[in-house]
C-alpha positions in Angstrom: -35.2 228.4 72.6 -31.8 228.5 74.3 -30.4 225.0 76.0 -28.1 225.5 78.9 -25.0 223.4 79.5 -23.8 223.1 83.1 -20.2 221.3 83.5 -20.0 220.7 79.5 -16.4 220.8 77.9 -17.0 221.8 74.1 -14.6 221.4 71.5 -13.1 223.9 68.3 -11.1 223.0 65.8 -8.9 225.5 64.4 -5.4 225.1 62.6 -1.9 225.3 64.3 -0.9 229.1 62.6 -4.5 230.5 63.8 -3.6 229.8 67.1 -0.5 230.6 67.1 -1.5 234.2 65.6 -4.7 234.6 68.1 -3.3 232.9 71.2 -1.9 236.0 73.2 -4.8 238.1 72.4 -7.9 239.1 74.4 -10.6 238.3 71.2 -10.8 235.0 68.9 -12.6 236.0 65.6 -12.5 233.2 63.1 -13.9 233.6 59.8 -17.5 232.0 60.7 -18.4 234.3 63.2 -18.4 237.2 60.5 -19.8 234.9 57.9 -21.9 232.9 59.4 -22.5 234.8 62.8 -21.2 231.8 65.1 -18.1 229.9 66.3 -18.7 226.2 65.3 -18.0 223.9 68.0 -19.1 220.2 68.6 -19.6 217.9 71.3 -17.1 215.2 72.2 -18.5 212.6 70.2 -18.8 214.9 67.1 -15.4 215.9 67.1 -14.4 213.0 64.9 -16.9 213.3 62.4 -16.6 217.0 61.7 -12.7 216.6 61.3 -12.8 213.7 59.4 -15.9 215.4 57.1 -14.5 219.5 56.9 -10.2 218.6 57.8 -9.5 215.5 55.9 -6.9 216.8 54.1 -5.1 218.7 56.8 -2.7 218.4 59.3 -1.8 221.4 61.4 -5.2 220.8 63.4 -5.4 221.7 67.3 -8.6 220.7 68.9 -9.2 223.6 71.7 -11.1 222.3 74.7 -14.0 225.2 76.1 -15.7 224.6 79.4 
């Protein structure tokens, strides 16, 4: 069963040089979507924990912003 989100912002964390390699281009592939057949994304309020449980050792983190 499929949920749909009116007006929701969702959030993707993904590393400085990713971006700035994927930016200009038409398609975002990250590795998960071949792997694991999805883009992981959060809500808001999960935003925190996820970085702070799969990123705690980096720092070259953007947060992109998807509505």
């Amino acid at each position: 069963m499929y949920t749909i989100f009116h007006n929701m912002t969702i959030y993707h964390i993904i590393d400085s040089q990713t971006w700035n390699n994927t930016k200009d281009s038409k398609k975002y592939s990250p590795p998960s979507l071949n792997k694991e057949k999805f883009i992981h994304a959060s809500k808001k309020e999960q935003v925190l924990p996820t970085a702070n449980r799969r990123y705690q050792d980096r720092d070259n983190l953007l947060l992109l912003a998807i509505d």
